[in-house]
C-alpha positions in Angstrom: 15.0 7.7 -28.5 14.4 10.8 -30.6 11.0 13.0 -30.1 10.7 13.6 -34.1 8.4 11.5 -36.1 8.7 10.8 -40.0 5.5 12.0 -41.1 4.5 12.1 -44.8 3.1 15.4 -46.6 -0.7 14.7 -45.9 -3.6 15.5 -47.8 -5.9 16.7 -44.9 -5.7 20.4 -44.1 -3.6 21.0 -41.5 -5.0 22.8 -38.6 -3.7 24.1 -35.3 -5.6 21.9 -32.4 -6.4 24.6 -29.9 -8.2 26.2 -32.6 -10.6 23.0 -33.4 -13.5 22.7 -31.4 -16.1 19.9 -31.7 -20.0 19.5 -30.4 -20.4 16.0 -29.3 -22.8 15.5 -31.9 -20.8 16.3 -34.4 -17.6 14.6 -33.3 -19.5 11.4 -33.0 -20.7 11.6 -36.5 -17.2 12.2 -37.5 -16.1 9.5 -35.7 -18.6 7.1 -37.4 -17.9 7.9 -40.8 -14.3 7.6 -40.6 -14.8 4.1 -38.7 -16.7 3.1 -41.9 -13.4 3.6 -43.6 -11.5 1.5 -41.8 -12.4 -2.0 -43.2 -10.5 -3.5 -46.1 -7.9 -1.3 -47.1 -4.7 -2.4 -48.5 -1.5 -2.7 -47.1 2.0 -1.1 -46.2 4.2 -3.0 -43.5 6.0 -1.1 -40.7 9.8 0.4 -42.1 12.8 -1.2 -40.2 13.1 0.8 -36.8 16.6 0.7 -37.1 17.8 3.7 -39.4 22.0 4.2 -40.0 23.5 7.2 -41.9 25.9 4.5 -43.9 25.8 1.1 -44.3 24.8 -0.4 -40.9 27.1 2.7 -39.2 25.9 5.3 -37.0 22.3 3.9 -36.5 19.6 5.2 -34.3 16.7 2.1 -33.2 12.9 2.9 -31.9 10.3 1.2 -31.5 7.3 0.6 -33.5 5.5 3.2 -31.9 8.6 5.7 -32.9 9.0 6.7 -29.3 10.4 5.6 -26.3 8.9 6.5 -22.9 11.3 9.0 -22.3 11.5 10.0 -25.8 15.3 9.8 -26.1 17.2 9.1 -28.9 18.7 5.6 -28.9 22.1 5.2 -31.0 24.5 2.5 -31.7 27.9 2.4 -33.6 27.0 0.0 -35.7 24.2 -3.2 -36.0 24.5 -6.8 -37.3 22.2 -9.3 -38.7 23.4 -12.7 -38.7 21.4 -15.4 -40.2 22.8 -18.1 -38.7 24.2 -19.3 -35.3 27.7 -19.3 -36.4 27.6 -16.0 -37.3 25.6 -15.0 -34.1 28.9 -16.3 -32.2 31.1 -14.4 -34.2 29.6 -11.1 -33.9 28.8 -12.0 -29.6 33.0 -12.7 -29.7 34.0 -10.1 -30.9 32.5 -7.4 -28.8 33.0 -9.3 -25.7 36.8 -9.1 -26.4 36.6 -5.6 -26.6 34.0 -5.4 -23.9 31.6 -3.7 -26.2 27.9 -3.2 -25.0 25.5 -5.2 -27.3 21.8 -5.2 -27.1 19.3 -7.4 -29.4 16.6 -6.1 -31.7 13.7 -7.4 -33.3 12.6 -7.0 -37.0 9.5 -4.3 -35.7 10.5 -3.9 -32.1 7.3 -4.0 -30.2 8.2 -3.4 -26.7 7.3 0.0 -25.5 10.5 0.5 -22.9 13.7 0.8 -23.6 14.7 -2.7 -23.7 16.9 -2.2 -27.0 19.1 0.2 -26.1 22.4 -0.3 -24.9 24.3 2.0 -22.6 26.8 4.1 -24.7 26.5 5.4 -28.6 29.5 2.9 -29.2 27.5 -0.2 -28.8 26.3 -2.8 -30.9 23.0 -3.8 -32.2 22.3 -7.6 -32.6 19.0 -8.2 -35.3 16.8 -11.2 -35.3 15.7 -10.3 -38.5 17.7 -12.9 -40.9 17.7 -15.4 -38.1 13.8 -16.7 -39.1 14.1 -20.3 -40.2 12.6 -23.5 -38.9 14.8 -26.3 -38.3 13.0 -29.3 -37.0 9.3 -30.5 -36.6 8.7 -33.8 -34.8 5.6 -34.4 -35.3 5.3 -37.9 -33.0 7.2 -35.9 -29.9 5.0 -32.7 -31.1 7.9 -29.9 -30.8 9.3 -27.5 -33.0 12.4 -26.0 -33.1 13.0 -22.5 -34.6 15.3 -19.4 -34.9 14.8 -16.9 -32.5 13.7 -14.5 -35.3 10.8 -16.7 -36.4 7.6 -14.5 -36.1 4.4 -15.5 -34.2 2.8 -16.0 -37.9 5.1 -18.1 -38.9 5.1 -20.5 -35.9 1.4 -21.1 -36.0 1.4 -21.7 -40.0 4.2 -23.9 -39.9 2.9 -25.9 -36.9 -0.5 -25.9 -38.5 1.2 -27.6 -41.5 2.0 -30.4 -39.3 -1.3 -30.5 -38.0 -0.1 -29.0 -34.7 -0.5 -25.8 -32.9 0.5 -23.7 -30.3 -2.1 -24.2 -27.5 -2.3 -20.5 -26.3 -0.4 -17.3 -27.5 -0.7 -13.1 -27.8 -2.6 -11.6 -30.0 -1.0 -9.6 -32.5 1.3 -12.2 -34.9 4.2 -9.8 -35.5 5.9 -10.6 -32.3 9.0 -12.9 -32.8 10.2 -15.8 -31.1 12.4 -14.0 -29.1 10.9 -11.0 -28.1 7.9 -13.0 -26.8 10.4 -15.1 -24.8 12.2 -11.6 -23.5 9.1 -10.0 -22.1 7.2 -12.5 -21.5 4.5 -11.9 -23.8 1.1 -14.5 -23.0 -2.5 -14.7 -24.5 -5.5 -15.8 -21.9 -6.0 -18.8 -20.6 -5.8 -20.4 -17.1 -6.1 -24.0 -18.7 -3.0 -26.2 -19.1 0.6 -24.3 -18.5 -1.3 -21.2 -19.1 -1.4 -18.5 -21.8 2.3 -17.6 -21.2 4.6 -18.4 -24.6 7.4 -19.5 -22.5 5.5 -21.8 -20.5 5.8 -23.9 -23.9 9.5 -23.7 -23.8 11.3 -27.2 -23.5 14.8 -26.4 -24.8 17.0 -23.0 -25.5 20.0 -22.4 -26.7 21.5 -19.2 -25.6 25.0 -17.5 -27.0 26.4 -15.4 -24.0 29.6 -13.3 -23.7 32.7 -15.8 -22.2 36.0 -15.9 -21.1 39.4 -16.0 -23.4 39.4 -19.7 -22.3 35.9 -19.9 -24.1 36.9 -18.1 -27.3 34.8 -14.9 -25.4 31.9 -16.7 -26.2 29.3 -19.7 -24.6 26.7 -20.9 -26.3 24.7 -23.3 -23.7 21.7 -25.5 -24.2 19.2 -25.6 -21.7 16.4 -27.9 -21.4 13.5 -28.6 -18.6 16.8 -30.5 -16.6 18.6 -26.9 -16.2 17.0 -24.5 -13.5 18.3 -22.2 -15.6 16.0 -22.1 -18.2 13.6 -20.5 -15.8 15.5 -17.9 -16.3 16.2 -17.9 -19.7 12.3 -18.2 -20.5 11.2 -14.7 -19.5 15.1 -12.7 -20.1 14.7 -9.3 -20.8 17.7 -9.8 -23.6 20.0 -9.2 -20.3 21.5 -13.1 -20.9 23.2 -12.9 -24.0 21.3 -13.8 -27.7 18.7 -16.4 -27.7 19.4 -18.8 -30.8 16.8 -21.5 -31.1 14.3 -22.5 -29.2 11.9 -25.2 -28.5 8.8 -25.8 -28.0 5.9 -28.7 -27.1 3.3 -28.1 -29.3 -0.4 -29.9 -29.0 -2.6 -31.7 -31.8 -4.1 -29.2 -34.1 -7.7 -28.2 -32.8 -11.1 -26.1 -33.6 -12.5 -23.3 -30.9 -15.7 -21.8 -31.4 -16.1 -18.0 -30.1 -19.0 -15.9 -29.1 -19.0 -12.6 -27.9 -21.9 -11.3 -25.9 -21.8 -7.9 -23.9 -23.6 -7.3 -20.5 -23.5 -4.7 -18.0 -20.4 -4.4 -15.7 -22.3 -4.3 -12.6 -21.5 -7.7 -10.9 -17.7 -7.7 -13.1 -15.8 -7.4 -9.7 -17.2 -11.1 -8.9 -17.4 -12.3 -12.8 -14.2 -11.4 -13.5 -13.0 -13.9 -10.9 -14.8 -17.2 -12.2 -15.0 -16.6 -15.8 -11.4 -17.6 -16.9 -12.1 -20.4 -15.2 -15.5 -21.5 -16.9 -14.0 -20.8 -20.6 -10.7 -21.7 -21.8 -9.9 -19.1 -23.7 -12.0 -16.3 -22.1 -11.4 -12.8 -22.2 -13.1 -9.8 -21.1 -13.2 -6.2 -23.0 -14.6 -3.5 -20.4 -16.0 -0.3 -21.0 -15.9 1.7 -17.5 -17.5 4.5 -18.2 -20.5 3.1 -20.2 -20.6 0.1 -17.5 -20.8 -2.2 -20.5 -18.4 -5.7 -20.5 -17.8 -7.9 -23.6 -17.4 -11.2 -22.6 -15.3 -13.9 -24.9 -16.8 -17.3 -24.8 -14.0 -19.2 -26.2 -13.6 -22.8 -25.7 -12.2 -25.8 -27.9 -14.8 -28.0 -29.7 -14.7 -31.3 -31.3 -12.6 -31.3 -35.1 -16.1 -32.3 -36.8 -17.6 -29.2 -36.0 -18.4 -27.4 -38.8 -17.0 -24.1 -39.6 -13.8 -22.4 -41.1 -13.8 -19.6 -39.4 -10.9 -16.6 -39.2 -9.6 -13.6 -36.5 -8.9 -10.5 -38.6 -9.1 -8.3 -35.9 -10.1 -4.8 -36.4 -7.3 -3.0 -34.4 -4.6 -4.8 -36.8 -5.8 -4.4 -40.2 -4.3 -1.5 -42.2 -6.1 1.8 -42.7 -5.7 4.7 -45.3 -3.1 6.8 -44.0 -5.0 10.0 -44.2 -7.7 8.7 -42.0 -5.5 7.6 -39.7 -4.4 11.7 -39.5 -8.2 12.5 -39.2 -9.0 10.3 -36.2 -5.9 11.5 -34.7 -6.7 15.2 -35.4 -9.7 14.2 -33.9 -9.1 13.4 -30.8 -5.9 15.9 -30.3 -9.5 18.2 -30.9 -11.0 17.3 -28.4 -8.2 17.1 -26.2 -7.1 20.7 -26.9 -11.0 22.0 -26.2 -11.0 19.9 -23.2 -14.0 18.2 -24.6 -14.9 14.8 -22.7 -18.7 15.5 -24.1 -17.3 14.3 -27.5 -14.9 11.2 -26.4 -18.0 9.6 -24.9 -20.8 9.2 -27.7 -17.2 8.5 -30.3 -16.3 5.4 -27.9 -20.1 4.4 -26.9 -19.8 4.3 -31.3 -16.3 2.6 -31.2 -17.2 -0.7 -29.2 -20.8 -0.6 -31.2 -18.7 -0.2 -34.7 -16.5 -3.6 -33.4 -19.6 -5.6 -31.6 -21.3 -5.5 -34.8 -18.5 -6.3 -36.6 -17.6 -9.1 -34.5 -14.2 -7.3 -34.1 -13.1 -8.7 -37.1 -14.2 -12.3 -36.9 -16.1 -14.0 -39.8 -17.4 -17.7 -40.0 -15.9 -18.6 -43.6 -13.2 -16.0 -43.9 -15.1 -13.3 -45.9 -18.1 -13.0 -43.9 -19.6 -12.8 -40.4 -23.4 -14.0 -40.5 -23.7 -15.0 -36.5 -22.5 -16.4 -33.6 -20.5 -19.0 -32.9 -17.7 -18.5 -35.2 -15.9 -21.9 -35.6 -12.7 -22.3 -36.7 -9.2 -24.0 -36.7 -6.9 -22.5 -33.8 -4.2 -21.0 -36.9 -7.3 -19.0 -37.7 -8.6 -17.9 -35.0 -5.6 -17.2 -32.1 -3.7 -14.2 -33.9 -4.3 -11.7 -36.6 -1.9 -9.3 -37.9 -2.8 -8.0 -41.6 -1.4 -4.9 -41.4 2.2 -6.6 -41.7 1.4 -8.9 -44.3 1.3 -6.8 -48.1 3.9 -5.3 -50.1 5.0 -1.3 -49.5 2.2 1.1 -51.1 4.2 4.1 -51.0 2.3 4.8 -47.0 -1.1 4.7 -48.8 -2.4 3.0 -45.6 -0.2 1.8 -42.9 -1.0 0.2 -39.1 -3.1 2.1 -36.9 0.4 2.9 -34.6 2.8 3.4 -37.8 4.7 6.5 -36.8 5.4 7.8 -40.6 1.7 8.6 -40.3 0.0 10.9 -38.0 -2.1 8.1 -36.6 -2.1 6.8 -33.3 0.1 7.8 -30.5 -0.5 6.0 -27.2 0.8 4.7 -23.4 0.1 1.1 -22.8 0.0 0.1 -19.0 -1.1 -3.7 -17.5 -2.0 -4.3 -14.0 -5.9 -8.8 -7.0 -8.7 -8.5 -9.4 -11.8 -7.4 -7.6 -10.6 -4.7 -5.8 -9.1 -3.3 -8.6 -12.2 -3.4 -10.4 -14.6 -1.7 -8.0 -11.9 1.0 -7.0 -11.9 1.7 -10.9 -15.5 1.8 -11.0 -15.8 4.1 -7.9 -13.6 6.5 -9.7 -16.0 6.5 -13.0 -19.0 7.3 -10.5 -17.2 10.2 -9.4 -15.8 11.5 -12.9 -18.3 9.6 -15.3 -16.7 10.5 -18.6 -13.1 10.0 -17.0 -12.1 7.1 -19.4 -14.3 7.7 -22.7 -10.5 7.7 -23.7 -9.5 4.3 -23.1 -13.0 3.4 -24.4 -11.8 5.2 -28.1 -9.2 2.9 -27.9 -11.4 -0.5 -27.2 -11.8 -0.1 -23.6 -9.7 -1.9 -20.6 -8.4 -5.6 -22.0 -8.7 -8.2 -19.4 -6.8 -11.4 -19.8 -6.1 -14.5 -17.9 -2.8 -15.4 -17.0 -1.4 -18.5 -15.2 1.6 -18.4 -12.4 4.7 -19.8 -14.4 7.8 -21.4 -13.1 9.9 -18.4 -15.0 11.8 -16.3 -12.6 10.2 -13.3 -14.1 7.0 -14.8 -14.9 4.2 -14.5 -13.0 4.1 -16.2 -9.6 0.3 -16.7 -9.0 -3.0 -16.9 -11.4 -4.4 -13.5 -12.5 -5.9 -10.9 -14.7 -3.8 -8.8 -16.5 -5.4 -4.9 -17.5 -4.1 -3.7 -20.8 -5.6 -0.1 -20.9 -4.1 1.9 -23.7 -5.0 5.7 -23.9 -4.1 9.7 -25.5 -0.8 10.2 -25.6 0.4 13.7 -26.7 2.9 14.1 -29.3 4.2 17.6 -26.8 5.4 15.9 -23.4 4.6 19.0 -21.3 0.8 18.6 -22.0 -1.5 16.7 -20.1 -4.2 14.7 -21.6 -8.0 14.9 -20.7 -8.5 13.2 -17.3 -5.0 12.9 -16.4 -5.5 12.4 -13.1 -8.1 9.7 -13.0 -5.3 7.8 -15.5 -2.5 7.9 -13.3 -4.5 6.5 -9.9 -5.4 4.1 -11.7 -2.1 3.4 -12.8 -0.7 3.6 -9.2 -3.7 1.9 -7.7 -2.7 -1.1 -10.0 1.1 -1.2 -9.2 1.2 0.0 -5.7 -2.1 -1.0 -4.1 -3.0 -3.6 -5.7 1.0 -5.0 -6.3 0.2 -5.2 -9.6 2.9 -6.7 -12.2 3.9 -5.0 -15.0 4.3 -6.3 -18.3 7.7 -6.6 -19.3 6.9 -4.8 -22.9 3.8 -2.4 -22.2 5.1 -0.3 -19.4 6.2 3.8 -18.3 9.1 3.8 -16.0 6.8 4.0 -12.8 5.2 0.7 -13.3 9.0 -0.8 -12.7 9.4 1.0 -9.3 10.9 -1.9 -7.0 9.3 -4.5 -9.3 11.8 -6.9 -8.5 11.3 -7.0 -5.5 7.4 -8.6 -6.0 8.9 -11.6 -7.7 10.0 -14.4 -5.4 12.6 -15.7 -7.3 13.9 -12.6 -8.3 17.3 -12.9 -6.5 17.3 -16.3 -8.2 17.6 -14.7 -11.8 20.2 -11.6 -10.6 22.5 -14.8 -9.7 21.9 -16.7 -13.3 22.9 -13.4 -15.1 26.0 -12.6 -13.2 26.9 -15.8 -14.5 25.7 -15.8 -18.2 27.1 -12.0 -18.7 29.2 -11.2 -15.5 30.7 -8.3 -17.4 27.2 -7.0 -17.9 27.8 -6.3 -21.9 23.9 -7.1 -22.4 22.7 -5.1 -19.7 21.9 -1.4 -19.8 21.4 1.5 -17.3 17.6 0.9 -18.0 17.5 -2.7 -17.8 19.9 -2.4 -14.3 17.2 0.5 -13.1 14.2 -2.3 -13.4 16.2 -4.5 -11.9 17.2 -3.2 -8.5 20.5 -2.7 -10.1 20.8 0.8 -10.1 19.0 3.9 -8.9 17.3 6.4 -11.2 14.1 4.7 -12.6 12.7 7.6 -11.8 13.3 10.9 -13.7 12.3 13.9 -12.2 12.3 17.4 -14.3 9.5 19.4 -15.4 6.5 17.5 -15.9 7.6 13.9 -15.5 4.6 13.0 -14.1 2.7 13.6 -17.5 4.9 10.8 -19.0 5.0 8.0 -16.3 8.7 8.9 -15.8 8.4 9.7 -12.1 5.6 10.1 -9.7 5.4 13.8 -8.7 6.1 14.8 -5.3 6.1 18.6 -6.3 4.0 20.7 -8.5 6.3 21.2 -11.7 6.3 17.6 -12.2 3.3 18.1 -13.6 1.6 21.0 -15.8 0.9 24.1 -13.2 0.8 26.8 -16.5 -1.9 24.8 -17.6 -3.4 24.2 -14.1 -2.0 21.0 -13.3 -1.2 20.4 -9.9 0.4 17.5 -8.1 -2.9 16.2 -5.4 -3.4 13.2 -3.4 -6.0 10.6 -5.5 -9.4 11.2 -5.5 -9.8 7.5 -3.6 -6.2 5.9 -3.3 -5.1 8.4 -1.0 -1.4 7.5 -0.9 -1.1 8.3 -4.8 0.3 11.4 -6.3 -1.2 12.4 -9.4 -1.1 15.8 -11.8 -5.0 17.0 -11.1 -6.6 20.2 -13.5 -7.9 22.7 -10.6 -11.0 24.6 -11.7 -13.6 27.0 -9.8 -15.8 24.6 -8.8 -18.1 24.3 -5.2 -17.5 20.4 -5.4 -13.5 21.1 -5.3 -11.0 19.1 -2.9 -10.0 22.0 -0.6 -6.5 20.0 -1.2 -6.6 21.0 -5.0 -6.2 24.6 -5.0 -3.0 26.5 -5.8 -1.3 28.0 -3.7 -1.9 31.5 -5.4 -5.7 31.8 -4.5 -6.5 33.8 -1.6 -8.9 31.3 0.2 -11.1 34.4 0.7 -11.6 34.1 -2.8 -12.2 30.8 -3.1 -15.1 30.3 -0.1 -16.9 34.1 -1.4 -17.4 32.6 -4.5 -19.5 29.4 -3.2 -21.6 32.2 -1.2 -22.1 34.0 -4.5 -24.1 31.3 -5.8 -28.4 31.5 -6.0 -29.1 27.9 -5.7 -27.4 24.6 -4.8 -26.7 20.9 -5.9 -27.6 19.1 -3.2 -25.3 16.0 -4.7 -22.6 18.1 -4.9 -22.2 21.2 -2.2 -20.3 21.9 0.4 -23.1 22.4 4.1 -22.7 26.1 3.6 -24.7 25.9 0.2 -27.5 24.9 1.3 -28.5 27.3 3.9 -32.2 28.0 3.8 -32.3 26.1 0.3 -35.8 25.1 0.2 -36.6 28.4 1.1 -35.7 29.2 -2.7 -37.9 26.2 -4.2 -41.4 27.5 -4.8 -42.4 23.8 -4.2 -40.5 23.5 -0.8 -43.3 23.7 1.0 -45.1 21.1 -0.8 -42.1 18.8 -0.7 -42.2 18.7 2.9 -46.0 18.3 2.9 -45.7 15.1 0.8 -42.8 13.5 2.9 -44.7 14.1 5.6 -47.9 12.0 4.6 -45.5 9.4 3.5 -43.4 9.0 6.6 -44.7 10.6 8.9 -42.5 9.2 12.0 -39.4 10.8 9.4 -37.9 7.2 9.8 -36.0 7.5 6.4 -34.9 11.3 7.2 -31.8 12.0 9.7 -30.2 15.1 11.3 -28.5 16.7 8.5 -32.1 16.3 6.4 -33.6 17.9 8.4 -31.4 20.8 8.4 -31.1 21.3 4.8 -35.0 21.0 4.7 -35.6 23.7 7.4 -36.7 21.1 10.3 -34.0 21.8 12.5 -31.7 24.2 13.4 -28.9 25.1 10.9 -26.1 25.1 13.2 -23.6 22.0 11.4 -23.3 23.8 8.2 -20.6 26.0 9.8 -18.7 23.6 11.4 -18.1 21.1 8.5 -17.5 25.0 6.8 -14.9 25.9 9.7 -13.3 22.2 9.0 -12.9 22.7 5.7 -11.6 25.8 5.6 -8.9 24.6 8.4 -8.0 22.4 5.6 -7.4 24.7 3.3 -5.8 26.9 5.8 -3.1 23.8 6.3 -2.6 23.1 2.8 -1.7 26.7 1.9 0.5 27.0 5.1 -0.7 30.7 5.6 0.1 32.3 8.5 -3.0 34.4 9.4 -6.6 34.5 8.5 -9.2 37.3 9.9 -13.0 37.4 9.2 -13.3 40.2 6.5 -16.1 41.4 3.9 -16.0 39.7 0.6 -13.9 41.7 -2.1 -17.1 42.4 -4.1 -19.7 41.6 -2.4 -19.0 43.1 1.3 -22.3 41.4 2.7 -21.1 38.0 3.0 -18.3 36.8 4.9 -15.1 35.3 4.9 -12.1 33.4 6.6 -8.8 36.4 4.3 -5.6 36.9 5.1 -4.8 39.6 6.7 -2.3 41.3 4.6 
C-alpha cells in the first residue's frame, strides 16, 4: 500500500500546519461554520481503488481510505472481473494450475487491513464488481439469492420490492455481499440471530482452488446441513471466491427511532441492559463531555404513520474544499498541540448532529420531532455519498482520499469494565478524547454470539472509536497515549475482539487464539485451499500462521504496527517516550513528557539529571493541592493570607477533626511535617531505578544553591 494520496489542486490557501495556531474560540467558530456547510451537497462516488498502468496489467489496489495500516504499496500482475460464475471458475483454474496467489476485491474496498493483498507482485486480483445481479426471490420461503458483488443498497431495495427485508444489518450501504460475509460486518441488535449479516446466511456457494482431477477448481454448495458453512460465513477471502449466497429474509416492517442524550454517569450499568430493552438500540458516547446518546429503536406495528428516512450525516457528500478546511483544521490544532480547541469543536459536533437528528427526517425532506417512523429500507442504512454521477471531485465522501479530507484509524473492542476504566482515564486527562468526539464520539453496538467460527462466541458491545490520523507516520497525534491504553485495555485486558475490517495490526495479536472454534476453521481452509493460493503473509500473521504481526522499526507504535517495548518505537525527537499506562499498568504506550510537578517519575527521559527535575518542583511559590507531589506543600498555608482563617472555620465546624486525617493535618500545619520527605525519598528512588544511575549525592541546586537535591555525582 503506497503512502501518496491523489489530491486535487485546491482552492484553499495552502499553509504549513506548525505554522497555524488556533484560540479555542476561534476554532470552534470555524468549526461551526464549516458544519453548516456540510448538508446537501451534491455528489461524486469513490474512484475504483484498483489503478493498472495498461489494461488491467501492473495494478496497484487500496482501500477506500487510500491507505493501508502499514502504508505499503499493494501490487498485482494483473486483475479480473468476471460477471458471472462460469467465468469466476475460469479465472480460479487457471491460477491454481500455475499456483498463482489470488486475492478478492470489492468494488470500494472498505476494510481497513490488508485483507486484499496477496503475497507477491505476480498475483492476481479477483473483482466483485460485475458479479452484482439477483437471481432468485422466493417470496413464500422468504430468501433471496444474490451475487456476491451485490451491495448492501441493493439487497434491501430489492428485498423491499418484495415486501421483505433484511432484519438487521451495518450501517453504511456500500458494503457488498461478500465483503460483509468476509469480515464479518453486523449492525446492533441482540434480538433474533443477532445483528451479524451472516447470521442470515442459509446457503453459499464457494469456488476454491482443486486438484487436476477437479479441473483445478471446486465449486461447493453449502447450506445450514454443512458444518462448513460456519466457516464460510465469516472467511476472511482465505477459502477461495464466494459466488452466491443466500439469505432468510423476514416480512417487510416499520421501526420508529428516538434519540435522547443523558449523562454518562451510570453508562457502565446502562450499557449492560439497554440492548436488551430496545431492539435496535445503540449508544453514541461522548467521554470527555460525559454526555451519551441513546437510540430508542424498536419495530412498531405497519399502520403506524410515518415515512420516515436515515440519511446520515457522516455519509452524505461534502464540497471538497471544505473537506480540506476541517482537515487543515484539525492537522492545526494537532501541530500547536491545542486540546483547548478539539473540545468546544466536538462539544459543537454532537450538538450540530443532535439537532439534526443525525440525518433522520420524518417524511424524507424534513425532521420536525421525535419519533421518526419509517419502513426498515429507509431507516437501517444510508450511503448518499455513493449514489450521484462523477462532478469532476466537486464534493466527494468525507474519507475520499483524492481530497484532503479525512484521514483516520478505526479500532472496535466485557462491557463495564471497559467503560469505567475509560472514564477513569478522561478524569485524569479530561480533554484526552475531544478527538474521537470530532469524529462522533465512541459507537457502541450490540452484537449477538454467532455459530460462525470467526464470529463472535458470546453477546456483546462492540466500541467503534475512530480518531486523527497523521498523513506523516513518525508523528504522534494529540493524546497519543490515552488512545493506545485504551486500545490495549480493550484487546488485552478486557479480551476484546477485533473487527475483522476496522483494525491496526496490534488488535490481531494472538486473536485466534480467543475464538473457541478457531482450530475448527484452520482445518476447513487446509481443505478448501490446501495450497494456500488465497492466503497471504498478512492473513497467515492474524491467523496464528505465521510470525511477524508485529512490525517493529522507528516509531511503530504511532501506527498500531507493534506495541513498543523501547523508546524509538515511538516519537523520542518529539518527546515521545515508550511508559507503562497511566491505569492499565501492563500496557506500553508512546507518552509526550513535559516539565510538570504532577509527572510519573516513570516518564522522564533518560537525559534529565534528576537533580534537575526535583529543583525545579522546589522552585515553585505555591502548590496545587490536587496535583503535587508531599514536598510541595511544605508550610503551604503559611503562604495563604486566609490560612489562618481556614483553620479557624474548620474548626467550629468539626471540631473533634472527624473528617480530617494525618496527612491533613500536615499540609495544614497541625502536625508535624515529617511524611513529605519520605513519600519525596520514595519517589525519587523511583526515579533513581528507572534511570539506572549509578550514584546520587545531596548537592545544592544548579541555580538556586539554597535548596537541595538527590545529583549525580559526576
Amino acid at each position: 500500500m503506497s503512502v501518496q494520496i491523489q489530491r486535487p489542486n485546491s482552492s484553499f490557501p495552502k499553509m504549513p500546519c506548525s505554522k497555524v495556531f488556533m484560540s479555542s474560540s476561534s476554532a470552534a467558530l470555524i468549526l461551526s461554520c464549516l458544519l453548516l456547510l456540510l448538508v446537501n451537497a451534491g455528489c461524486g462516488p469513490p474512484e475504483n481503488p484498483i489503478k493498472c498502468s495498461t489494461n488491467n496489467h501492473n495494478c496497484t489496489i487500496t482501500n477506500i481510505y487510500g491507505t493501508f495500516p502499514d502504508r505499503t504499496t499493494c501490487r498485482v500482475a494483473d486483475v479480473v472481473y468476471p460477471s458471472s460464475e462460469d467465468k469466476l471458475v475460469s479465472f480460479v483454474a487457471a491460477a491454481t494450475k500455475i499456483k498463482r496467489k489470488m486475492k478478492v476485491a470489492t468494488p470500494y474496498s472498505c476494510s481497513i487491513p490488508k485483507l486484499v493483498c496477496p503475497d507477491r507482485e505476480d498475483g492476481l486480483l479477483i473483482s466483485t464488481k460485475n458479479l452484482n445481479k439477483i437471481h432468485k426471490v422466493d417470496k413464500v420461503a422468504k430468501t433471496m439469492t444474490v451475487d456476491a458483488g451485490v451491495t448492501l443498497r441493493q439487497l434491501i431495495n430489492e428485498a423491499a420490492k418484495a415486501s421483505l427485508a433484511l432484519p438487521y444489518a451495518p450501517y453504511w450501504w456500500g458494503l457488498t455481499v461478500g465483503g460483509m460475509l468476509g469480515t464479518g460486518a453486523h449492525g446492533s441488535s441482540l434480538s433474533g440471530r443477532g445483528s451479524a449479516v451472516h447470521d442470515y446466511v442459509v446457503e453459499i456457494r464457494i469456488v476454491s482452488p482443486g486438484g487436476p482431477e477437479d479441473g483445478f477448481v471446486k465449486v461447493r454448495t453449502l447450506n445450514e446441513s454443512h458444518a462448513e458453512l460456519d466457516a464460510a460465513k465469516v472467511s476472511l477471502g482465505v477459502l477461495g471466491v464466494i459466488s452466491q449466497v443466500t439469505f432468510r429474509l423476514e416480512s417487510l416492517f416499520k421501526r420508529s427511532i428516538t434519540y435522547e442524550k443523558k449523562d454518562d454517569d451510570d453508562l457502565g450499568d446502562e450499557a449492560l441492559v439497554f440492548g436488551t430493552q430496545h431492539e435496535f438500540a445503540d449508544l453514541t458516547w461522548y467521554p470527555s463531555h460525559r454526555k451519551v446518546l441513546y437510540r430508542i429503536d424498536d419495530r412498531v406495528p405497519p399502520t403506524t404513520p410515518g415515512d420516515g428516512l436515515n440519511d446520515f450525516i457522516g455519509f452524505r457528500s461534502t464540497r471538497s474544499d471544505f473537506l480540506g478546511l476541517i482537515r487543515l483544521f484539525e492537522e492545526s490544532l494537532e501541530a500547536g498541540e491545542n486540546a483547548e480547541g478539539k473540545c468546544p469543536g466536538a462539544k459543537i459536533t454532537s450538538a450540530f448532529l443532535s439537532r439534526a437528528a443525525c440525518g433522520l427526517t420524518n417524511n424524507g425532506t424534513t425532521f420536525t420531532g421525535y419519533p421518526v417512523v419509517g419502513y426498515q429500507n429507509r431507516l437501517q442504512a444510508s450511503g448518499t455519498c455513493l449514489d450521484s454521477p462523477e462532478d469532476h471531485m466537486f464534493t466527494a465522501c468525507s474519507f475520499d482520499p483524492r481530497v484532503k479530507g479525512e484521514f483516520f484509524h478505526q479500532t472496535t473492542s466485557k462491557v463495564k469494565g471497559f467503560i469505567e476504566d475509560v472514564q477513569h482515564l478522561v478524569s485524569l486527562a479530561p480533554k484526552s478524547l475531544c478527538g474521537v468526539e470530532l469524529y462522533n464520539g465512541i459507537l457502541m453496538r450490540y452484537v449477538k454470539a454467532s455459530s460462525a467460527y470467526l464470529g463472535k462466541d458470546e453477546d456483546g458491545t462492540d466500541f467503534d472509536i475512530t480518531y486523527y490520523r497523521s498523513k506523516d507516520p513518525m508523528t504522534p497525534r494529540l493524546y497519543e497515549d490515552i488512545l493506545e491504553e485504551i486500545e490495549q485495555m480493550a484487546v488485552f485486558k478486557y479480551g476484546g475482539l477485533p473487527h475483522w475490517g476496522k483494525n491496526r495490526n496490534l488488535a490481531f495479536k494472538g486473536v485466534i487464539n480467543k475464538y473457541k472454534n478457531g482450530t475448527e476453521f484452520l482445518r476447513v481452509k487446509e481443505r478448501f485451499d490446501p495450497l494456500g493460493l488465497f492466503s497471504s503473509e498478512w492473513t497467515n500473521q492474524v491467523l496464528g500462521l505465521e510470525e511477524g504481526l508485529e512490525i517493529f522499526k522507528d516509531s511503530c507504535a504511532l501506527e498500531g504496527l507493534c506495541i513498543c517495548s523501547e523508546d524509538r518505537h515511538c516519537a523520542p525527537e518529539k518527546g515521545y517516550f515508550c511508559r507503562p499506562g497511566r491505569i492499565y499498568k501492563e500496557a506500553r504506550v508512546c507518552a509526550k513528557n513535559s516539565w510538570n510537578s504532577n509527572q510519573n517519575p516513570l516518564s522522564i527521559p533518560t537525559s534529565v539529571r534528576v537533580g534537575s527535575y526535583v529543583a525545579l518542583l522546589q522552585r515553585k511559590a505555591s502548590s496545587t493541592r490536587r496535583k503535587n507531589r508531599n514536598l510541595a506543600l511544605k508550610g503551604v498555608t503559611n503562604k495563604h493570607k486566609n490560612g489562618a482563617q481556614f483553620r479557624r472555620v474548620k474548626d467550629r465546624f468539626v471540631p473533634l477533626g472527624l473528617f480530617s486525617n494525618e496527612w491533613t493535618n500536615q499540609v495544614l500545619g497541625f502536625e508535624e511535617e515529617d511524611v513529605p520527605f519520605k513519600g519525596d525519598a520514595f519517589a525519587l528512588k523511583t526515579v533513581i531505578l528507572s534511570l539506572g544511575r549509578a550514584t546520587f549525592a545531596d548537592q545544592g541546586g544548579y541555580m538556586h544553591k539554597q535548596v537541595r537535591v538527590c545529583a549525580e555525582d559526576i
